[in-house]
PyMOL Python script that loads the backbone (N, CA, C, O; Angstrom):
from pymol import cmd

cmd.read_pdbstr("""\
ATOM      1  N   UNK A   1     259.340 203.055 135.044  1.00  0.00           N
ATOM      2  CA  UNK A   1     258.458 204.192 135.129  1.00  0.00           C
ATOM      3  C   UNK A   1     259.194 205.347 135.796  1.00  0.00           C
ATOM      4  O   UNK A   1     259.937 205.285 136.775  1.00  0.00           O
ATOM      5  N   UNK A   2     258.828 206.463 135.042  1.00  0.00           N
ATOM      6  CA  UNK A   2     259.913 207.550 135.638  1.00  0.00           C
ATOM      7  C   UNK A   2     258.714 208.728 136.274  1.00  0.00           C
ATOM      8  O   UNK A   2     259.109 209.833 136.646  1.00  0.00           O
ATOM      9  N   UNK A   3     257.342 208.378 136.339  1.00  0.00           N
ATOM     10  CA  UNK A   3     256.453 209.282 137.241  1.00  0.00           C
ATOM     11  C   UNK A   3     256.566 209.089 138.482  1.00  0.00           C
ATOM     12  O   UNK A   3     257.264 208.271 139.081  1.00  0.00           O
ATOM     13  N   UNK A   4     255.666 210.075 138.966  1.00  0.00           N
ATOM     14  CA  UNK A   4     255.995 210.572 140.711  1.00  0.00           C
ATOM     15  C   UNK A   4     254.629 209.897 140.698  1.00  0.00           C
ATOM     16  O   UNK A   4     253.641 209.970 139.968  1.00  0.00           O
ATOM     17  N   UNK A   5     254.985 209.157 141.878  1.00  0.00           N
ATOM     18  CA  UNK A   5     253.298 208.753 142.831  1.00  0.00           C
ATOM     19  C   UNK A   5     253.178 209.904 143.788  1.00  0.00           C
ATOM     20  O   UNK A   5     254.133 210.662 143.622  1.00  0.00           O
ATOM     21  N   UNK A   6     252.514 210.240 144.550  1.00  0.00           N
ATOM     22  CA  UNK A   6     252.161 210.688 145.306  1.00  0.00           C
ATOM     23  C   UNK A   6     251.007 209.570 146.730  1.00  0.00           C
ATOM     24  O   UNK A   6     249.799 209.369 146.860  1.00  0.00           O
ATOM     25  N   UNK A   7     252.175 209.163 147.448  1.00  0.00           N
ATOM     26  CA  UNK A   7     251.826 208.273 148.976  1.00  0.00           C
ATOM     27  C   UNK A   7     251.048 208.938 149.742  1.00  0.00           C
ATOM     28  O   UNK A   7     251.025 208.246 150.760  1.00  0.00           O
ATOM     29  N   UNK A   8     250.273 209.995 149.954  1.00  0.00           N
ATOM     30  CA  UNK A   8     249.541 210.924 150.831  1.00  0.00           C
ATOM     31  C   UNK A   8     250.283 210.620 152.315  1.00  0.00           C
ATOM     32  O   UNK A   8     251.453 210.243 152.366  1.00  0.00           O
ATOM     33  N   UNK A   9     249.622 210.790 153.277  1.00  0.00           N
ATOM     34  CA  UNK A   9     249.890 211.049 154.525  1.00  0.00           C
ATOM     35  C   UNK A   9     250.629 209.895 155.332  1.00  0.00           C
ATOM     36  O   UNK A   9     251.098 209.969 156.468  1.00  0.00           O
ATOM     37  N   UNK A  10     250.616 208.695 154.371  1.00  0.00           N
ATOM     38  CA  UNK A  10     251.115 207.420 155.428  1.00  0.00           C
ATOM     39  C   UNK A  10     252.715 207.653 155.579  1.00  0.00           C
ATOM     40  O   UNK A  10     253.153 207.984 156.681  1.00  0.00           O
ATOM     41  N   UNK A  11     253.244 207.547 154.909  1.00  0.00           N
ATOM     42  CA  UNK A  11     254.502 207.828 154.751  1.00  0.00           C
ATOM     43  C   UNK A  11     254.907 209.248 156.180  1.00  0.00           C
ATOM     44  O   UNK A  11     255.951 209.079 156.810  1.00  0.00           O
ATOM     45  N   UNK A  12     254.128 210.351 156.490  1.00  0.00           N
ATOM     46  CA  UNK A  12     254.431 210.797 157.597  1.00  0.00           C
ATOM     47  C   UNK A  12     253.793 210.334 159.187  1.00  0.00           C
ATOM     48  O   UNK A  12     253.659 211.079 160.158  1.00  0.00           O
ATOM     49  N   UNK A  13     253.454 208.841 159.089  1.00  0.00           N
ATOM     50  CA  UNK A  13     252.761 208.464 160.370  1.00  0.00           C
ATOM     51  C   UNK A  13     253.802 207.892 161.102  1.00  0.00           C
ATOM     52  O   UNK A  13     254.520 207.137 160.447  1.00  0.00           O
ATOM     53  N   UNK A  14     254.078 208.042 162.264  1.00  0.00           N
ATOM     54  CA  UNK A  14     255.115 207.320 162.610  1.00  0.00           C
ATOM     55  C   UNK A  14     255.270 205.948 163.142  1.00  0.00           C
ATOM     56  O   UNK A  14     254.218 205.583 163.666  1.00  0.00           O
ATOM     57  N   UNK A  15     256.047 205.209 163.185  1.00  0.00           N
ATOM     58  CA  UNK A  15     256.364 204.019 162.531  1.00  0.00           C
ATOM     59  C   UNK A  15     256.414 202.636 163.667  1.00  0.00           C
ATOM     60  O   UNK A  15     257.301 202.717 164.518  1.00  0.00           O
ATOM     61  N   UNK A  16     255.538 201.428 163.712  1.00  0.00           N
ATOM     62  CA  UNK A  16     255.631 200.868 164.771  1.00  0.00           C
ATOM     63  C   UNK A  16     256.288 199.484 164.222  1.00  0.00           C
ATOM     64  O   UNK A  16     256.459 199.258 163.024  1.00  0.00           O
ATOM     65  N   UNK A  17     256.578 198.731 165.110  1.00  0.00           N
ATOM     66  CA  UNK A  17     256.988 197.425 164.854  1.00  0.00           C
ATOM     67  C   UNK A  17     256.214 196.317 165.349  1.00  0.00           C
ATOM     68  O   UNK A  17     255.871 196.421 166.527  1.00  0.00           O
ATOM     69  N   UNK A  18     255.815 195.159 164.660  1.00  0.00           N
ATOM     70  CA  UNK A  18     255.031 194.052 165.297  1.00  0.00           C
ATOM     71  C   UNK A  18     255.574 192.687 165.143  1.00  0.00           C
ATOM     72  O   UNK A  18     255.814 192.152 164.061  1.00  0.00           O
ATOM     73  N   UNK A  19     255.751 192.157 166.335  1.00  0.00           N
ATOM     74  CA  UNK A  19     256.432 190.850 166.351  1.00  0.00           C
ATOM     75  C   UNK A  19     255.938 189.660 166.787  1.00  0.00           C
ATOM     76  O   UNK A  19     254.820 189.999 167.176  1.00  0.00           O
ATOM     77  N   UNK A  20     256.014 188.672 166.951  1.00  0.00           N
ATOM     78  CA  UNK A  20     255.199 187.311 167.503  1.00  0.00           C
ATOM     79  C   UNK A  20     256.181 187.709 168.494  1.00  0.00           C
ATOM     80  O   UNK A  20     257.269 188.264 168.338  1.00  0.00           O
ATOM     81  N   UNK A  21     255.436 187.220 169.803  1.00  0.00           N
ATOM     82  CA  UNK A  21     256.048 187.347 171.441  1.00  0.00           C
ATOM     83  C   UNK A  21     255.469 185.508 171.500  1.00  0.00           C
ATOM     84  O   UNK A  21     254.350 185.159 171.124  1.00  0.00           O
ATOM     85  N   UNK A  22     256.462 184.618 172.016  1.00  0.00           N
ATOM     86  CA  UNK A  22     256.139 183.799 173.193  1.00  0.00           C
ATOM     87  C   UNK A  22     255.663 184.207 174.112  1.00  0.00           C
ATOM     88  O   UNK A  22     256.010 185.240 174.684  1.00  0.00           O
ATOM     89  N   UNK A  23     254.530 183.271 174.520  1.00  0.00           N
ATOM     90  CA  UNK A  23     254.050 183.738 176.257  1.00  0.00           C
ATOM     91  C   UNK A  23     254.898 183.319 177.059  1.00  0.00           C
ATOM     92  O   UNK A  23     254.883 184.025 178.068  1.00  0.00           O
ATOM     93  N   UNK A  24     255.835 182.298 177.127  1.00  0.00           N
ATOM     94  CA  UNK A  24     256.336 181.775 178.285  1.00  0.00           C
ATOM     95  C   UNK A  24     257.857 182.669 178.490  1.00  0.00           C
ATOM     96  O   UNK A  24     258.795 182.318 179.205  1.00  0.00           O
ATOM     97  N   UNK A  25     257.777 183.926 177.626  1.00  0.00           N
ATOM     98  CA  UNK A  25     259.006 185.443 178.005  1.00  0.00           C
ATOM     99  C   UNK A  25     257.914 186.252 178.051  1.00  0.00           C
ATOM    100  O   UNK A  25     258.003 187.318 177.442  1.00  0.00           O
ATOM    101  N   UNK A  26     256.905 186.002 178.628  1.00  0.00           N
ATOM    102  CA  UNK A  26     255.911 187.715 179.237  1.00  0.00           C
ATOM    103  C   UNK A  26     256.160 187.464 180.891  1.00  0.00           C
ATOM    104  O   UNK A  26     256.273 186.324 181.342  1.00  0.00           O
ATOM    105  N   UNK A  27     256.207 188.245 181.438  1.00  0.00           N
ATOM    106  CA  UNK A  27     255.986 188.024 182.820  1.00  0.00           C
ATOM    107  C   UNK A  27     255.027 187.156 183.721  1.00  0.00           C
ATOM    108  O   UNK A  27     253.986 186.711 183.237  1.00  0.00           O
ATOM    109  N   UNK A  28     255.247 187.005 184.543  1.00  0.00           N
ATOM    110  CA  UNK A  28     254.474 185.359 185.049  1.00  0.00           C
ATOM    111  C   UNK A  28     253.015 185.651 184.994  1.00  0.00           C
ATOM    112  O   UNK A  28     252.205 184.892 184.462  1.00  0.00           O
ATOM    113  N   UNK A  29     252.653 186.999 185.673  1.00  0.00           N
ATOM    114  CA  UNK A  29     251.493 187.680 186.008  1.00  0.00           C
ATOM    115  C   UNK A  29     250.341 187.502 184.864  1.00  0.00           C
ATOM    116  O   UNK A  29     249.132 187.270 184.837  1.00  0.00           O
ATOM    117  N   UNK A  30     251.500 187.763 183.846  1.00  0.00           N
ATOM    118  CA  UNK A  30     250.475 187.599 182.386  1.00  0.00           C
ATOM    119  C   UNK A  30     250.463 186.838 181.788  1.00  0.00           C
ATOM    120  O   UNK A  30     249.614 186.868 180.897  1.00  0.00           O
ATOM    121  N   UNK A  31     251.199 185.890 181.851  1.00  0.00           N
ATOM    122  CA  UNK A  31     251.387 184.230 181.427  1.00  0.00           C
ATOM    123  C   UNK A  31     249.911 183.911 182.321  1.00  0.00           C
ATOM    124  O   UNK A  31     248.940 183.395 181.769  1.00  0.00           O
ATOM    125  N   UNK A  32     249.914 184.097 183.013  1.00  0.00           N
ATOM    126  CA  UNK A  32     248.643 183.624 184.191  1.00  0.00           C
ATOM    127  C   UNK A  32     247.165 183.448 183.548  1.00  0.00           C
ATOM    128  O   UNK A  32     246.435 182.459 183.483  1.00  0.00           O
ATOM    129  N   UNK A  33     246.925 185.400 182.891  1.00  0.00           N
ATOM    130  CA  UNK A  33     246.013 185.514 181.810  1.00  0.00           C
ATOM    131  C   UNK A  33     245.843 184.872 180.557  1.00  0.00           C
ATOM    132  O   UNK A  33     244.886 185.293 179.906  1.00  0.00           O
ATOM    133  N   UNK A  34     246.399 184.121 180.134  1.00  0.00           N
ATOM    134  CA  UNK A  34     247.004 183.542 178.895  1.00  0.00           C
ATOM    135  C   UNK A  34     246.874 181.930 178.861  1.00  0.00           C
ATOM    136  O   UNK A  34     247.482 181.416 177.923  1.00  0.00           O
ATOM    137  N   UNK A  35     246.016 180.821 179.936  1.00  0.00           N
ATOM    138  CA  UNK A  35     246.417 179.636 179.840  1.00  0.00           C
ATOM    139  C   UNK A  35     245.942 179.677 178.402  1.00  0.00           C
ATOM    140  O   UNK A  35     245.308 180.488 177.727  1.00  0.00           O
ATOM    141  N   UNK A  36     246.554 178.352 178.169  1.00  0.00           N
ATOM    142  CA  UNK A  36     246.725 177.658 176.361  1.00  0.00           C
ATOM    143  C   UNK A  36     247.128 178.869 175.358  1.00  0.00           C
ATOM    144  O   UNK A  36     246.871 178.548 174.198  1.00  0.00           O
ATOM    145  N   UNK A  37     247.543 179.838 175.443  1.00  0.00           N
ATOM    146  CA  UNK A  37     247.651 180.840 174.510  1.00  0.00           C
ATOM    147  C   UNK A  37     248.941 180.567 174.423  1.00  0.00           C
ATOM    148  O   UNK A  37     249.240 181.072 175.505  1.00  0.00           O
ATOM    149  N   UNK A  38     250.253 180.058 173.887  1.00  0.00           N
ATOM    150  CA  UNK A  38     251.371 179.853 173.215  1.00  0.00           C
ATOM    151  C   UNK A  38     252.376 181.647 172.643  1.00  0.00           C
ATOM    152  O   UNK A  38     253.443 182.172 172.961  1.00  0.00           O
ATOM    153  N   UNK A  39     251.575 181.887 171.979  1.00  0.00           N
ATOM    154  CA  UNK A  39     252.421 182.724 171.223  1.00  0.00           C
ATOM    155  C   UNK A  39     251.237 184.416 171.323  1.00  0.00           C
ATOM    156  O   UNK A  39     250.011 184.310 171.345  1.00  0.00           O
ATOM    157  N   UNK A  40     251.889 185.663 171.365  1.00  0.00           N
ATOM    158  CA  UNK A  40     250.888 187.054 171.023  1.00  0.00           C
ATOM    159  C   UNK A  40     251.603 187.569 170.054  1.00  0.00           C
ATOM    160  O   UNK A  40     252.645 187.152 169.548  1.00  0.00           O
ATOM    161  N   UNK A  41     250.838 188.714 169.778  1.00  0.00           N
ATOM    162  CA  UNK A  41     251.775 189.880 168.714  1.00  0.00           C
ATOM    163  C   UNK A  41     252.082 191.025 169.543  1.00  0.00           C
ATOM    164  O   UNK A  41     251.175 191.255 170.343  1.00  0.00           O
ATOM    165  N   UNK A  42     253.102 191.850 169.618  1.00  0.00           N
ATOM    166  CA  UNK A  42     253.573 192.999 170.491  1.00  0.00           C
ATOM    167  C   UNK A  42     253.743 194.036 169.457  1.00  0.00           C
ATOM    168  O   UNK A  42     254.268 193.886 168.354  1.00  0.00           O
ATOM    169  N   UNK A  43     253.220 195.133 169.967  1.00  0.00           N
ATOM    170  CA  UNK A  43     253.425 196.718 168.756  1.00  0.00           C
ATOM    171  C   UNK A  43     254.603 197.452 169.667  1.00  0.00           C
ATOM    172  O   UNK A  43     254.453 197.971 170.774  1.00  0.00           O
ATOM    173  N   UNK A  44     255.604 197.364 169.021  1.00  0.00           N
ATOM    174  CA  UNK A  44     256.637 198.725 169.662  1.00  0.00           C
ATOM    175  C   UNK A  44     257.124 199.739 168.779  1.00  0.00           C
ATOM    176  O   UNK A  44     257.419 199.575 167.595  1.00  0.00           O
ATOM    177  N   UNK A  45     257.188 200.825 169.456  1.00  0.00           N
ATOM    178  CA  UNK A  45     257.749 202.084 168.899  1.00  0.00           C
ATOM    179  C   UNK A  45     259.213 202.056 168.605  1.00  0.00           C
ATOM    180  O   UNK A  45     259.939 201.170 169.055  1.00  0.00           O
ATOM    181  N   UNK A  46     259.513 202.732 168.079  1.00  0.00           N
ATOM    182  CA  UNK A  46     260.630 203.050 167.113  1.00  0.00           C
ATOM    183  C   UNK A  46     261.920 202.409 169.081  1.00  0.00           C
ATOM    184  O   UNK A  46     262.767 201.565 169.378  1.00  0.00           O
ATOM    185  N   UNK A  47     261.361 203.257 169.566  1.00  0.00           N
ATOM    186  CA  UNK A  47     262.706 203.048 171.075  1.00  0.00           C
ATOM    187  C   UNK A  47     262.652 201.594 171.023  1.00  0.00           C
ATOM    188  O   UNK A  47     263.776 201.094 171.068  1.00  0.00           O
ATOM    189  N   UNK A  48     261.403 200.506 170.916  1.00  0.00           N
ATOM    190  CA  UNK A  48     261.433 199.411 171.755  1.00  0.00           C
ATOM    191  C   UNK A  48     260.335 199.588 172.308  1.00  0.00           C
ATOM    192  O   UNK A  48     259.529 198.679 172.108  1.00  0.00           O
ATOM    193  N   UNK A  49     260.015 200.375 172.898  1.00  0.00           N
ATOM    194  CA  UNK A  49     258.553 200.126 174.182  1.00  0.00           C
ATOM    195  C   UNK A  49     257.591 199.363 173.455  1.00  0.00           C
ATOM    196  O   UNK A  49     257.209 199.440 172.287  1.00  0.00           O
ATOM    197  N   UNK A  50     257.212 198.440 174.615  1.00  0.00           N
ATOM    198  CA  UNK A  50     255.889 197.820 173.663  1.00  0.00           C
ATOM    199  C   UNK A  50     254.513 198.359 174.077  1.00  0.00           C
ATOM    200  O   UNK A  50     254.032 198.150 175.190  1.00  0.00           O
ATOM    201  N   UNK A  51     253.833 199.158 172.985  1.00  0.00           N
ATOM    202  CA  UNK A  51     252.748 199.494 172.722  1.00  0.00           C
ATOM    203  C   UNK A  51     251.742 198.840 173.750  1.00  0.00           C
ATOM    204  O   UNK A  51     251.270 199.346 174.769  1.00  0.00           O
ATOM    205  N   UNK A  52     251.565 197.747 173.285  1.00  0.00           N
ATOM    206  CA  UNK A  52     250.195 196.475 172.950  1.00  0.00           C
ATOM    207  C   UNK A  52     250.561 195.248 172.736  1.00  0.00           C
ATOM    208  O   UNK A  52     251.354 195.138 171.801  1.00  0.00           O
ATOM    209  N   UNK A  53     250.207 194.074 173.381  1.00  0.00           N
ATOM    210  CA  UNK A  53     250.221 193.271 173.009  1.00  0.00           C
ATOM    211  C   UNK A  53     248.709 192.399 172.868  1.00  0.00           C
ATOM    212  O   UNK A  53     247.841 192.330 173.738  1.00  0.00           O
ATOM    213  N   UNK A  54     248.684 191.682 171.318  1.00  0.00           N
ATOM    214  CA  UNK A  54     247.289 191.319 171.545  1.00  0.00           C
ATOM    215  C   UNK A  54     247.304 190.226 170.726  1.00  0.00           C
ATOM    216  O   UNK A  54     248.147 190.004 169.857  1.00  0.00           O
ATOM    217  N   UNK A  55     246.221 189.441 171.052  1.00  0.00           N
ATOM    218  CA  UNK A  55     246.290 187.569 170.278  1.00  0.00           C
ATOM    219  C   UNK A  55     246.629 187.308 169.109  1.00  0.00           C
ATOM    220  O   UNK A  55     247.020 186.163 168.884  1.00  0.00           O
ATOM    221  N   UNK A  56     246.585 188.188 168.125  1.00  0.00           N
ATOM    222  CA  UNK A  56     246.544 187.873 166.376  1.00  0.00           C
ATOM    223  C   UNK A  56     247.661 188.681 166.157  1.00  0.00           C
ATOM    224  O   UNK A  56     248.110 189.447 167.010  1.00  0.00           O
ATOM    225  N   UNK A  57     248.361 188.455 164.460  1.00  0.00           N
ATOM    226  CA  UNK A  57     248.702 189.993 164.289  1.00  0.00           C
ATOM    227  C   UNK A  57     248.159 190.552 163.233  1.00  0.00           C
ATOM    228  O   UNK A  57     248.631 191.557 162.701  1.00  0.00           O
ATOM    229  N   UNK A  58     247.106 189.941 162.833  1.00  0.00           N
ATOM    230  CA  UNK A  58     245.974 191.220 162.431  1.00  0.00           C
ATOM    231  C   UNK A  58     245.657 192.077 162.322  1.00  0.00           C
ATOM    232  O   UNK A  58     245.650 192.969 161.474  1.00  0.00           O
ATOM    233  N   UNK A  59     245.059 191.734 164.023  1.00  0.00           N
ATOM    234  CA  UNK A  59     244.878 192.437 165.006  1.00  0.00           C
ATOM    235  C   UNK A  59     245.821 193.432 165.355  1.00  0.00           C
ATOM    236  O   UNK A  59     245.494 194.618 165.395  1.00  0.00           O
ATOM    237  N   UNK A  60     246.906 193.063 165.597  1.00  0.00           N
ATOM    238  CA  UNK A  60     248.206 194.119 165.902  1.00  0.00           C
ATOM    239  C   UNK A  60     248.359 195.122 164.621  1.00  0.00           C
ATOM    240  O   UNK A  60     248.713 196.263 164.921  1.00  0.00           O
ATOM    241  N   UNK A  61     248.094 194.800 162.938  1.00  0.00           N
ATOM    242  CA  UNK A  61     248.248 195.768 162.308  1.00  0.00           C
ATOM    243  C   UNK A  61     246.983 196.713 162.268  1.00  0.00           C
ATOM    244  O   UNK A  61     247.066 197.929 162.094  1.00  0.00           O
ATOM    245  N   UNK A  62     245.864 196.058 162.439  1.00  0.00           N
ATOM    246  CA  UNK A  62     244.490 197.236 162.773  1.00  0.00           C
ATOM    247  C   UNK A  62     244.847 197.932 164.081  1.00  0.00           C
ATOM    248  O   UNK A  62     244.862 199.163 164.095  1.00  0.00           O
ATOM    249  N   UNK A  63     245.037 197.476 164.802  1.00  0.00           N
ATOM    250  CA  UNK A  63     245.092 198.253 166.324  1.00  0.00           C
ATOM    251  C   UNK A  63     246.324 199.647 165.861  1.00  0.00           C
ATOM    252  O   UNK A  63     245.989 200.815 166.056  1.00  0.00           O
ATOM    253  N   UNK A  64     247.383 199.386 165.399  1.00  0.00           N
ATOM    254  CA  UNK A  64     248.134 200.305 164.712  1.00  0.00           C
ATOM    255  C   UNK A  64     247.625 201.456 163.836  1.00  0.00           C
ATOM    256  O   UNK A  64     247.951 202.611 164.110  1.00  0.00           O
ATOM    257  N   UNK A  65     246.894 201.197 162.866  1.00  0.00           N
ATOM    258  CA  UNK A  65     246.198 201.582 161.678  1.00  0.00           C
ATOM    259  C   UNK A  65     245.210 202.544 162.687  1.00  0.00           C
ATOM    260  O   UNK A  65     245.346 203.753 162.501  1.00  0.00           O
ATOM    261  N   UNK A  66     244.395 202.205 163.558  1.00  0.00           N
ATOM    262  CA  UNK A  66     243.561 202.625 164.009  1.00  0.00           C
ATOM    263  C   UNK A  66     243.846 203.841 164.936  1.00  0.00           C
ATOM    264  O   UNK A  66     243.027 204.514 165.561  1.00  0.00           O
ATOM    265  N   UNK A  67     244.992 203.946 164.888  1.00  0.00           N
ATOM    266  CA  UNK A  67     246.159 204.842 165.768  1.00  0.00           C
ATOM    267  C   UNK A  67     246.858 205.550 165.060  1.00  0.00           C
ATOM    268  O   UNK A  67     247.970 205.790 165.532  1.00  0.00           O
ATOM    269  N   UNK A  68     246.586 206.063 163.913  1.00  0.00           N
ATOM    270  CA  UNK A  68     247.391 206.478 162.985  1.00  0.00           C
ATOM    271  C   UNK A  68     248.640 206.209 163.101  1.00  0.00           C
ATOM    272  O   UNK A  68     249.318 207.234 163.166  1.00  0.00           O
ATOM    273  N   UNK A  69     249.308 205.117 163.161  1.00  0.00           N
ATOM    274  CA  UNK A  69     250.856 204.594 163.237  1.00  0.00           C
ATOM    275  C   UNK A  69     251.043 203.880 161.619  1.00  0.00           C
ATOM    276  O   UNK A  69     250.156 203.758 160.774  1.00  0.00           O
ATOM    277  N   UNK A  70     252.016 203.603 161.546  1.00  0.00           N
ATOM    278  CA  UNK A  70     252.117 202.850 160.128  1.00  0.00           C
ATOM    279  C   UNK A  70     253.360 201.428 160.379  1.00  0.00           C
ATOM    280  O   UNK A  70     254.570 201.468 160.597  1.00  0.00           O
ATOM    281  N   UNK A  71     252.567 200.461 160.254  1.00  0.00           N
ATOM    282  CA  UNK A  71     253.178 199.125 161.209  1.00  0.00           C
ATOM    283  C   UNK A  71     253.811 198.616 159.928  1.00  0.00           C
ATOM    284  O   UNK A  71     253.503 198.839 158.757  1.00  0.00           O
ATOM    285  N   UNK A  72     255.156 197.583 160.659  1.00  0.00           N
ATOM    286  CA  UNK A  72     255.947 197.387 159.736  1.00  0.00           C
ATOM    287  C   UNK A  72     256.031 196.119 160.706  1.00  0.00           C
ATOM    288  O   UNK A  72     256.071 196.290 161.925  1.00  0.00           O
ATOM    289  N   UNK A  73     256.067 194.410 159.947  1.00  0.00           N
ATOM    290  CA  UNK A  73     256.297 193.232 160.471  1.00  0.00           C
ATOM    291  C   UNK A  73     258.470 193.405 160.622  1.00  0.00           C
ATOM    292  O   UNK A  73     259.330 193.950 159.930  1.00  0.00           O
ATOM    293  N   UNK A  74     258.477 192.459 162.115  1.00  0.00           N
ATOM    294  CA  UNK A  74     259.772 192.236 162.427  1.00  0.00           C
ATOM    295  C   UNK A  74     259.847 190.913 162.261  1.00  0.00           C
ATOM    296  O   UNK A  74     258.892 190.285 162.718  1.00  0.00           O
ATOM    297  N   UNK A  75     261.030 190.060 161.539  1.00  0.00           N
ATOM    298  CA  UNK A  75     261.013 188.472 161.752  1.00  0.00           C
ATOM    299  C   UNK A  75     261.943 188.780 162.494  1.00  0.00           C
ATOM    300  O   UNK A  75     262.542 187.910 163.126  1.00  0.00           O
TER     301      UNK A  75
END
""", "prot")
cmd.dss("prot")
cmd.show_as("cartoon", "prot")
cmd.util.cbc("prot")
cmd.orient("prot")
């Protein structure tokens, strides 16, 4: 196909990353909050900073979405 789509506005949202985090590499404090919880999802910005971290990653791509960001999975 040699037509133009037109992507509207997502394509200029800027761009997050979401990853499965182990709990037992979060800090102790929040390992604390977390008994039986194993694994979260973390949203970071393009630098690294992490956003959010929250139980699903679902969740992590709505919480994004809902932020006008445009989330992209990290393996």
């Amino acid at each position: 196909m040699d037509s133009k789509f037109d992507f509207g506005d997502a394509a200029d949202a800027p761009t997050v990353y979401i990853r499965e985090v182990a709990t037992d590499t979060l800090p102790q404090d929040l390992q604390e909050q977390l008994p039986g919880i194993t694994t979260m999802y973390a949203v970071h910005d393009a630098e690294g900073e992490r956003l959010a971290l929250v139980r699903d990653r679902r969740m992590a791509f709505v919480l994004a979405r809902q932020n006008e960001l445009q989330p992209v999975s990290v393996h």
